[in-house]
DSSP file (Angstrom, degrees, kcal/mol; ACC not computed):
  #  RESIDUE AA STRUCTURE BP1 BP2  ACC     N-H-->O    O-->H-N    N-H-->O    O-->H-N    TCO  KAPPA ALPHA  PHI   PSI    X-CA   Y-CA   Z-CA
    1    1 A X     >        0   0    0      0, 0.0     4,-1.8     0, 0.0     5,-0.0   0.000 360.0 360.0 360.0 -48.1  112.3  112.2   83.9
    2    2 A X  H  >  +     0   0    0      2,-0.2     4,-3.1     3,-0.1    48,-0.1   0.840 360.0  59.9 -43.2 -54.1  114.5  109.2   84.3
    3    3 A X  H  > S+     0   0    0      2,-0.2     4,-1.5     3,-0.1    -1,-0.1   0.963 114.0  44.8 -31.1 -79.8  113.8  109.5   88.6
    4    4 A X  H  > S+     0   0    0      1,-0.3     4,-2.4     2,-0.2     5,-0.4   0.735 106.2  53.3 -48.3 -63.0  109.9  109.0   87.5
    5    5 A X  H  X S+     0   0    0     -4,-1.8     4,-2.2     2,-0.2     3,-0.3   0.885 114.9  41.7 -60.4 -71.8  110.2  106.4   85.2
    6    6 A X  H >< S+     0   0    0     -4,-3.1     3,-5.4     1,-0.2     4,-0.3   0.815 109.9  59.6 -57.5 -56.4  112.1  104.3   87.8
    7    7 A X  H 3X S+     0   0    0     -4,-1.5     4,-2.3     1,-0.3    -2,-0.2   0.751 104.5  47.0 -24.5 -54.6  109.7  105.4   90.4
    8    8 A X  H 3X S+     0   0    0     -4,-2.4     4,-1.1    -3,-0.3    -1,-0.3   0.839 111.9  60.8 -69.6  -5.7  106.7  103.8   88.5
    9    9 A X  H <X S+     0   0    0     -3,-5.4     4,-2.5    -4,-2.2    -2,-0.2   0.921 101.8  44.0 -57.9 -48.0  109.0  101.0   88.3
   10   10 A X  H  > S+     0   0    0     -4,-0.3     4,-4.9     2,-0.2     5,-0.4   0.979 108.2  57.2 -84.8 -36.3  109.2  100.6   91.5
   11   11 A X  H >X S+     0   0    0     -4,-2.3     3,-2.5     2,-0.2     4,-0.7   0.656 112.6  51.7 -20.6 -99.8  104.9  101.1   92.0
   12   12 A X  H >X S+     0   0    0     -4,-1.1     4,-1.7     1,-0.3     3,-1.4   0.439 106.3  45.8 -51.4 -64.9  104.9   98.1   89.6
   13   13 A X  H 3X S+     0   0    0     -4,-2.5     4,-2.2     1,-0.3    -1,-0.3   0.842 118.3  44.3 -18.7 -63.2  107.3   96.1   91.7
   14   14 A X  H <X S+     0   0    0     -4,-4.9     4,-0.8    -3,-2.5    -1,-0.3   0.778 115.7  49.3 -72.4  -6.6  105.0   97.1   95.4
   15   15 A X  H << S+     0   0    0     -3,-1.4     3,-0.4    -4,-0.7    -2,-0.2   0.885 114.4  43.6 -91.0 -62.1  101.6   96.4   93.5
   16   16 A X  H  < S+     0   0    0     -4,-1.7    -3,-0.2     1,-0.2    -2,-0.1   0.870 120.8  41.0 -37.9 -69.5  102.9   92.9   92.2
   17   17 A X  H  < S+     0   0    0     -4,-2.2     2,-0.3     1,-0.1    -1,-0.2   0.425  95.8  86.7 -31.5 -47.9  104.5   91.9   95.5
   18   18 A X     <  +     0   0    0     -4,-0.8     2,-0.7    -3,-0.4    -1,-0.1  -0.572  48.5 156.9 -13.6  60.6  102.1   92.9   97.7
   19   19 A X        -     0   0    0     -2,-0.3     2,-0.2     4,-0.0    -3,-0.0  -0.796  33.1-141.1-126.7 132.3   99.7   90.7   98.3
   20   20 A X    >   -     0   0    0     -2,-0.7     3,-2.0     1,-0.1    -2,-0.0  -0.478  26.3-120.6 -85.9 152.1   97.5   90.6  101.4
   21   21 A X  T 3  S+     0   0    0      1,-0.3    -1,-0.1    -2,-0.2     4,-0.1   0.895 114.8  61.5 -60.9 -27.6   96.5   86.7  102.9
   22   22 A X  T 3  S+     0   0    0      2,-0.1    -1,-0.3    -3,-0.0     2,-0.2   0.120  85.8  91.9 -82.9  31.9   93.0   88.0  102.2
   23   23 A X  S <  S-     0   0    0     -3,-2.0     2,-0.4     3,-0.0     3,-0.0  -0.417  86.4-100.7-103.7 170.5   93.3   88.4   98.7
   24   24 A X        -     0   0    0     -2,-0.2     3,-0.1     1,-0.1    -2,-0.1  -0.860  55.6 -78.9 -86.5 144.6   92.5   85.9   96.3
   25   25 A X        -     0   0    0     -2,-0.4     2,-0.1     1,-0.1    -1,-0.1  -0.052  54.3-100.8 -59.0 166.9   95.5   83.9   94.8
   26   26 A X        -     0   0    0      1,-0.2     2,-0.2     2,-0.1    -1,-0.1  -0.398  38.6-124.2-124.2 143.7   97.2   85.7   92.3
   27   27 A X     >  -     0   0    0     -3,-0.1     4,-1.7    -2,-0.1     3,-0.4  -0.477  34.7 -86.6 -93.5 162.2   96.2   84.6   88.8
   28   28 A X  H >> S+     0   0    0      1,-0.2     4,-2.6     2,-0.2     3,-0.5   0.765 126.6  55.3   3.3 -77.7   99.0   83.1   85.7
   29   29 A X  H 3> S+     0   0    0      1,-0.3     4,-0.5     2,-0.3     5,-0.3   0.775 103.3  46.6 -61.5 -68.4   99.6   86.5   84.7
   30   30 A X  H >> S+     0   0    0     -3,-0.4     4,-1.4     1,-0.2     3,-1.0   0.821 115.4  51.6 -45.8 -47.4  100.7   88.1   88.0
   31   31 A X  H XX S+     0   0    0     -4,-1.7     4,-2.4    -3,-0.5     3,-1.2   0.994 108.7  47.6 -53.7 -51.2  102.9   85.2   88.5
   32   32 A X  H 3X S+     0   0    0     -4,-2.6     4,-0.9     1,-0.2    -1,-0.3   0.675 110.5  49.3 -56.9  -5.7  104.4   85.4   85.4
   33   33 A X  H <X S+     0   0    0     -3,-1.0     4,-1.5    -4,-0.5    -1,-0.2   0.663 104.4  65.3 -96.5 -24.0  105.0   89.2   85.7
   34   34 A X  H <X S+     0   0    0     -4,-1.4     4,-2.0    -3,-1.2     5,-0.4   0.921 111.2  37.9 -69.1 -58.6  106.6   88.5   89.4
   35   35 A X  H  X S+     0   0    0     -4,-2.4     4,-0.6     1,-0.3    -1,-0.3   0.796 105.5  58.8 -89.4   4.9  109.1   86.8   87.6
   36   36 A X  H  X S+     0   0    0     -4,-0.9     4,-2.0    -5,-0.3     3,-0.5   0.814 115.0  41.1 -49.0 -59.5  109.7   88.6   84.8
   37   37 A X  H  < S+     0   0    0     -4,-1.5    -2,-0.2     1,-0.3    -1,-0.2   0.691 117.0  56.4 -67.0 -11.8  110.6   91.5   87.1
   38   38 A X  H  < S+     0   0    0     -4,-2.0    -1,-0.3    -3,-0.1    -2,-0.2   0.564 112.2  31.9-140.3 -49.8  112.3   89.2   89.1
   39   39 A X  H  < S+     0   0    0     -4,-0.6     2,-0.5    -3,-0.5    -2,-0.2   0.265  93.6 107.6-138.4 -16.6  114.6   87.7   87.0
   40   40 A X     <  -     0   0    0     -4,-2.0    45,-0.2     1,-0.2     5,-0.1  -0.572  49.5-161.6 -90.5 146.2  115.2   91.0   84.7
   41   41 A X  S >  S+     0   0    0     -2,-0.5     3,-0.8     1,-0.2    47,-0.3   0.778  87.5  67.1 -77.8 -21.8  118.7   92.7   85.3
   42   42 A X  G >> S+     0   0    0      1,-0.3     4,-7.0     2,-0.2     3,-0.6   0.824  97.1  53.9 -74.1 -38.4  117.8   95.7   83.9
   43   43 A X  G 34 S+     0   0    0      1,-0.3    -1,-0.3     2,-0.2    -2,-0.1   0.318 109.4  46.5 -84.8  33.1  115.2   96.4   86.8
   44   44 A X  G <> S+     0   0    0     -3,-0.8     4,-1.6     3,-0.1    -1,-0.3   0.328 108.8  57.2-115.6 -14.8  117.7   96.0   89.5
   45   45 A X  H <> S+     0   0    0     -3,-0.6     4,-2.2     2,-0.2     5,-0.3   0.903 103.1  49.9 -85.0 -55.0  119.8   98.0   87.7
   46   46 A X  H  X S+     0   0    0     -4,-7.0     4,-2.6     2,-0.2    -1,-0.2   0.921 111.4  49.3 -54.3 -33.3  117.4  101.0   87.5
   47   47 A X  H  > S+     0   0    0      1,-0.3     4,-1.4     2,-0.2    -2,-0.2   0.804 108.5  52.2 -95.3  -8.8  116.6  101.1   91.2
   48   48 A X  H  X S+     0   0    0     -4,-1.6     4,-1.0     3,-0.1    -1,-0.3   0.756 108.4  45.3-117.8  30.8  119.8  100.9   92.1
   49   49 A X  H  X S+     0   0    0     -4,-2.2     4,-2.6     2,-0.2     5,-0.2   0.545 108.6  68.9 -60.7 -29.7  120.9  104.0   89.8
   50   50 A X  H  X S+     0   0    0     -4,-2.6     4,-0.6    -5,-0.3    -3,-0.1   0.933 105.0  37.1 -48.9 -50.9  117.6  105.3   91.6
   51   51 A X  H >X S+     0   0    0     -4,-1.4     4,-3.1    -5,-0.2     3,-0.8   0.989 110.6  56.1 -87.3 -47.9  119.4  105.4   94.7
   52   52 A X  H 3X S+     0   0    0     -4,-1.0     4,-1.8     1,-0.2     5,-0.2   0.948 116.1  40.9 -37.9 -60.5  123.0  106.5   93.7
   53   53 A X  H 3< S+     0   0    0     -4,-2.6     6,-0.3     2,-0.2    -1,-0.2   0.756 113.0  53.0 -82.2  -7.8  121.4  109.6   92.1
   54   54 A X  H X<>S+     0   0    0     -3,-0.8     5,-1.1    -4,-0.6     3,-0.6   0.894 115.6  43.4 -74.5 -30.7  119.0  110.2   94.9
   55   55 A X  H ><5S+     0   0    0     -4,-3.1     3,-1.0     1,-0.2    -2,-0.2   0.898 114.4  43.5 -84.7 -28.8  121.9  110.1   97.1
   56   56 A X  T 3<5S+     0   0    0     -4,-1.8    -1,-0.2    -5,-0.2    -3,-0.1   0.382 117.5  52.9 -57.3 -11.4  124.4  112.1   95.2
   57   57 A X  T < 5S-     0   0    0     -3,-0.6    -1,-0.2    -5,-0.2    -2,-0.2   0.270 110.3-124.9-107.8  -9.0  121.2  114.6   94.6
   58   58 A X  T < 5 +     0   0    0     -3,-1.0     2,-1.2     1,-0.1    -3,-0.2   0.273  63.2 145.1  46.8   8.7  120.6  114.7   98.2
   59   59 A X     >< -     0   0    0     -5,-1.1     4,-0.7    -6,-0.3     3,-0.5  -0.673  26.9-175.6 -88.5  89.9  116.9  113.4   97.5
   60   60 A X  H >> S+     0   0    0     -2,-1.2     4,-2.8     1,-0.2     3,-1.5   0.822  78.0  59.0 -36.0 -63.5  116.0  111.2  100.3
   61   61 A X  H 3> S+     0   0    0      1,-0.3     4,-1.8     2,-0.2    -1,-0.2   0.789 108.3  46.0 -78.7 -35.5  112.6  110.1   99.0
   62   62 A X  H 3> S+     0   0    0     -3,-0.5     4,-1.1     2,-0.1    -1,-0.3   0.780 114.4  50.8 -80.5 -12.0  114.2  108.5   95.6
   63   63 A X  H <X S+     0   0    0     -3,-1.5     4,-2.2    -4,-0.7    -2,-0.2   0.916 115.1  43.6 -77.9 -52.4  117.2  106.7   98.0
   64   64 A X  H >X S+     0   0    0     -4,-2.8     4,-2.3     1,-0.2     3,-2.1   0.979 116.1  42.7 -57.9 -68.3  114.2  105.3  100.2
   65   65 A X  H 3X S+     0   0    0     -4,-1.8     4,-1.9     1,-0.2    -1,-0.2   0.760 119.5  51.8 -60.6 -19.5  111.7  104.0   97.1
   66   66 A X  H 3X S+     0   0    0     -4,-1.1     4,-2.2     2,-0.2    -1,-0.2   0.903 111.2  41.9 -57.2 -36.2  115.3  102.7   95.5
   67   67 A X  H XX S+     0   0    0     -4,-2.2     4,-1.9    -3,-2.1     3,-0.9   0.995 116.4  52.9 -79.7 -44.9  116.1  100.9   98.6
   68   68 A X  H 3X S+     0   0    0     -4,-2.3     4,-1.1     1,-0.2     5,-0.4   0.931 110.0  46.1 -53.1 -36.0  112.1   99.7   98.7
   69   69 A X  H 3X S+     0   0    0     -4,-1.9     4,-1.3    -5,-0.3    -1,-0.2   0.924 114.1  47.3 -49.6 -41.7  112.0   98.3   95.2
   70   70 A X  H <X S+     0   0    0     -4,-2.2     4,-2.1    -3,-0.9     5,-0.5   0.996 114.4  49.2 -80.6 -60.4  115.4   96.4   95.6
   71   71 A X  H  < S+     0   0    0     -4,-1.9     4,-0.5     1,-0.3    -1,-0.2   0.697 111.1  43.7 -42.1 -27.2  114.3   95.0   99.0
   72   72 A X  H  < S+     0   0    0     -4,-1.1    -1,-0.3    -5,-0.4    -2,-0.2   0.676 110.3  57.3-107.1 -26.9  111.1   93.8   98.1
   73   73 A X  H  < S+     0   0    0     -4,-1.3     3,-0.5    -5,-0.4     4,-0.3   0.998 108.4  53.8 -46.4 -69.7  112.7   92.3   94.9
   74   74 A X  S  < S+     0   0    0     -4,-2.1    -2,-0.2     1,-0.3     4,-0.2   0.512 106.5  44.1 -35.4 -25.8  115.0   90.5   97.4
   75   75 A X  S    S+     0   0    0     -4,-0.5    -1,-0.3    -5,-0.5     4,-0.2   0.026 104.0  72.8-119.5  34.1  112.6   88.8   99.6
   76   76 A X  S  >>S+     0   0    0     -3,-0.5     4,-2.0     2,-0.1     5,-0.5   0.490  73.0  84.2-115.7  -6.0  110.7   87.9   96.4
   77   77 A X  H  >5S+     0   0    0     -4,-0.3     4,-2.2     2,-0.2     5,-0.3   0.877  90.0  40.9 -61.6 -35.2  113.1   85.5   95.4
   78   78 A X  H  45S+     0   0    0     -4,-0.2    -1,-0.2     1,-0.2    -2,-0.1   0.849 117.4  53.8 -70.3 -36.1  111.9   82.2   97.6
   79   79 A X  H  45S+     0   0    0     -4,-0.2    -2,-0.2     1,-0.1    -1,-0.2   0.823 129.6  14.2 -67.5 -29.4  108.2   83.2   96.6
   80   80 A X  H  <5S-     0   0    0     -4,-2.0    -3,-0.2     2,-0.1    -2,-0.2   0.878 100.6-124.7-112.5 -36.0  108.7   83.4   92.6
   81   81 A X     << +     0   0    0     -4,-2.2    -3,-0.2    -5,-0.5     2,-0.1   0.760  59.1 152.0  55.9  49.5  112.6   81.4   92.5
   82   82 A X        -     0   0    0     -6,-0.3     2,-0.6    -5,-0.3    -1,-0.3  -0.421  48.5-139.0 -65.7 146.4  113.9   84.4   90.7
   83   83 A X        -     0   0    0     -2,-0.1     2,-0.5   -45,-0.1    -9,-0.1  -0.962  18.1-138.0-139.8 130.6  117.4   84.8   91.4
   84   84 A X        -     0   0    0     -2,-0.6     2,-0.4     1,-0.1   -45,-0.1  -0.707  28.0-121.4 -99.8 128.4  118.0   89.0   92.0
   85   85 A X        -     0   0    0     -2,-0.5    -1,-0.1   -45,-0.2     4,-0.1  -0.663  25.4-165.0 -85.1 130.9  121.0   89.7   90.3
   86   86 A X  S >  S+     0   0    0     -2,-0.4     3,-1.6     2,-0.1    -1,-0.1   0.655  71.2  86.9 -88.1 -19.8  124.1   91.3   92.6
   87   87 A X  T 3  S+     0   0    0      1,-0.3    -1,-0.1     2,-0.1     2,-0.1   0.615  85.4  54.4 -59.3 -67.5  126.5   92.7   89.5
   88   88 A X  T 3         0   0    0      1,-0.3    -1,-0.3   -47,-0.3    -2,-0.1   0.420 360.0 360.0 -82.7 -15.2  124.6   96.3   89.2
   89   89 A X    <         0   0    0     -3,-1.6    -1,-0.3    -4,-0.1    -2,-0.1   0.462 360.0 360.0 -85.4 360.0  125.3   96.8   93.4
């Protein structure tokens, strides 16, 4: 249960980010949600418990969506000026 929970964590984390140059710009809300996610410790903290127990679990596919969540956290930091917290790694 835990796996899933972060897993829609990280969905919410690739939908937010995600934005194609043909999109329209991203309204208040979405910013504010970027850096909420951005800026919270707890959700770096879940993805990377995601990947320690995918990898201790041998379950590739929760190690990969850990390592996508965190990354795409990480290169969100110049776009929102969220500052992705290192103490849970």
């Amino acid at each position: 249960m835990r796996a899933e929970s972060a897993r829609v964590l990280v969905n919410a984390v690739r939908t937010l980010f995600s934005q194609k140059a043909s999109d329209p710009a991203p309204s208040d809300e979405v910013d504010e949600a970027k850096r909420a996610l951005s800026a919270n410790d707890e959700v770096a903290v879940t993805l990377v418990d995601l990947v320690k127990s995918g990898a201790e679990g041998g379950y590739n596919i929760l190690v990969a969506e850990g390592v996508l969540g965190l990354a795409i956290l990480a290169s969100s930091d110049a776009e929102t000026g969220a500052v992705l917290p290192l103490s849970p790694l």
